[in-house]
N, C-alpha and C positions, 0 to 999 in steps of 0.2 A: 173288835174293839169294844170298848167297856167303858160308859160316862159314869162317874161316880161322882155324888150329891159331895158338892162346899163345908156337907153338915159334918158334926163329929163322929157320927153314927161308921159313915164311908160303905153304905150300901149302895153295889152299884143301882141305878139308874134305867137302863137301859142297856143291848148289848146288840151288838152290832157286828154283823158277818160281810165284810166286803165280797168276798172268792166263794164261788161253790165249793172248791174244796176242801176239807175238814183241816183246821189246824194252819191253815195257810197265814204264816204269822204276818201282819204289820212288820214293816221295816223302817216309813218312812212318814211323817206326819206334818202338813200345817195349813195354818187359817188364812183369808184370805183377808189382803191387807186392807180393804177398803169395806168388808165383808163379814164382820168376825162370824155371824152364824154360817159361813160356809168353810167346811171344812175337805181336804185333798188328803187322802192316804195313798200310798202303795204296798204292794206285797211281795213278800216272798217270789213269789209265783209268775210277775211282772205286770201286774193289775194296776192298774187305779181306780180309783173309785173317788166319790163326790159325794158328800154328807150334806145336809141340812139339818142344822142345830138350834135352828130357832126358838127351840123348844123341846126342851133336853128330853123330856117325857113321849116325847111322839120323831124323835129324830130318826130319821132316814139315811139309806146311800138310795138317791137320787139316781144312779146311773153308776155301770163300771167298765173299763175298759181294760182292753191287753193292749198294753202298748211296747214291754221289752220281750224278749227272751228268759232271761234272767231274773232275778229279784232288782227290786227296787232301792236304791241306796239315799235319794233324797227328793223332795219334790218338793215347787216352789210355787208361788203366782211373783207376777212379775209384778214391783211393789205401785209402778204407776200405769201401767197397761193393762185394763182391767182383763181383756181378753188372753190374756198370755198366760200358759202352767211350762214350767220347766219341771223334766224328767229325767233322770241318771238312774243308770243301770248296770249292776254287777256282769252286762253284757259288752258294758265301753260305750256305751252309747249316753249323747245328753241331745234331748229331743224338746223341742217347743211343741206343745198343743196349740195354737190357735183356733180360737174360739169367734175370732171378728167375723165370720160368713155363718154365723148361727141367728135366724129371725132376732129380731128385738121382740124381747116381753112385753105381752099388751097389759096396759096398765096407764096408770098418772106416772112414772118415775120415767123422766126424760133419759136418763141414762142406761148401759145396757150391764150393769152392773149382774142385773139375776140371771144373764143368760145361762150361768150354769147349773144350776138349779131347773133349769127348764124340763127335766126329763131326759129323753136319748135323743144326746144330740148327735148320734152317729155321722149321719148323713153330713153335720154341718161344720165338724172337726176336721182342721188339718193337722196332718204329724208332719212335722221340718227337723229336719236331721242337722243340727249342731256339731256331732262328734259321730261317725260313724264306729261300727262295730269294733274293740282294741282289747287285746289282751289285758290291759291294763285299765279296769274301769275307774270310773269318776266316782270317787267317795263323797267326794261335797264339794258345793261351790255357791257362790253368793253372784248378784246383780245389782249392777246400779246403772241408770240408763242403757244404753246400750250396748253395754259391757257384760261378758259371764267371766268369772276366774271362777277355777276349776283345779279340782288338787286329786291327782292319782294312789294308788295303792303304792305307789312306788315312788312319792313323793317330789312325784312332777306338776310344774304346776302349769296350767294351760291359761291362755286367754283368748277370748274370743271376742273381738272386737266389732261394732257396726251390725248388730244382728238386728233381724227385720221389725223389731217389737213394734214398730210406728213404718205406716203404706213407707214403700217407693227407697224402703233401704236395702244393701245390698250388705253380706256379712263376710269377713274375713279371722280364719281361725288362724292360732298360731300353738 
């Protein structure tokens, strides 16, 4: 990935390799709605990774993970659960990361907004399986409360109702 300066010039910036692997393209990209200097990519390759953009000139991946099989078709934070990324993948799978059993950042910021910026939060990530493995993967799909619609290769459209984004919920797909 490639930040490139606001100026007329459009030299990049900075450039940024999420995958060890060479060429492992970007497929999927967005900021984090309460967060804008945190940025979530996926790859080709089924990576995510976590950017800190604070600071265009010194900006990082923070941390990456394998989270599909497959490339990565879109990745989200959930717009009011700070700890939640949704994951879709050319595998059929649409995955929540939960991020809620990750320490709180020591600090003055009562909120646990930087947890993901914290470095490897391996240990403190859950993967919750949304859509298990299908032929037919999830291209895109949007959230609003505890709601995913979800839209297939083959122009189905899925919903997933009641998902756990807030303690003590149970989820039912359809």
């Amino acid at each position: 990935m490639t930040i490139f300066s606001a100026t007329p010039s459009l030299d990049p910036i900075k450039t940024l390799i999420p995958s060890k692997k060479t060429l492992d393209p970007i497929t999927a990209l967005c900021s984090h709605p309460a967060q804008s200097n945190l940025i979530s990519c996926g790859t080709d390759d089924g990576i995510i990774g976590l950017i800190d953009a604070r600071n265009s000139r010194s900006a990082s991946i923070t941390s990456t993970y394998m989270v599909a099989k497959k490339g990565i078709t879109q990745v989200m934070f959930h717009p009011t659960s700070n700890d939640s990324l949704l994951v879709s993948s050319l595998d059929g799978t649409l995955q929540r990361i939960d991020a809620s059993g990750a320490p709180v950042a020591v600090g003055t910021r009562p909120q646990k907004d930087v947890i993901w910026l914290e470095g490897d939060l391996a240990n403190s990530l859950r993967l919750e399986s949304i859509r298990n493995d299908s032929i037919y993967p999830i291209i895109s799909f949007d959230i609003h409360s505890d709601t995913v619609v979800g839209c297939s290769s083959i122009g189905m459209v899925s919903l997933y109702q009641q998902l756990p984004f807030h303690p003590n919920t149970q989820y039912n797909g359809r």
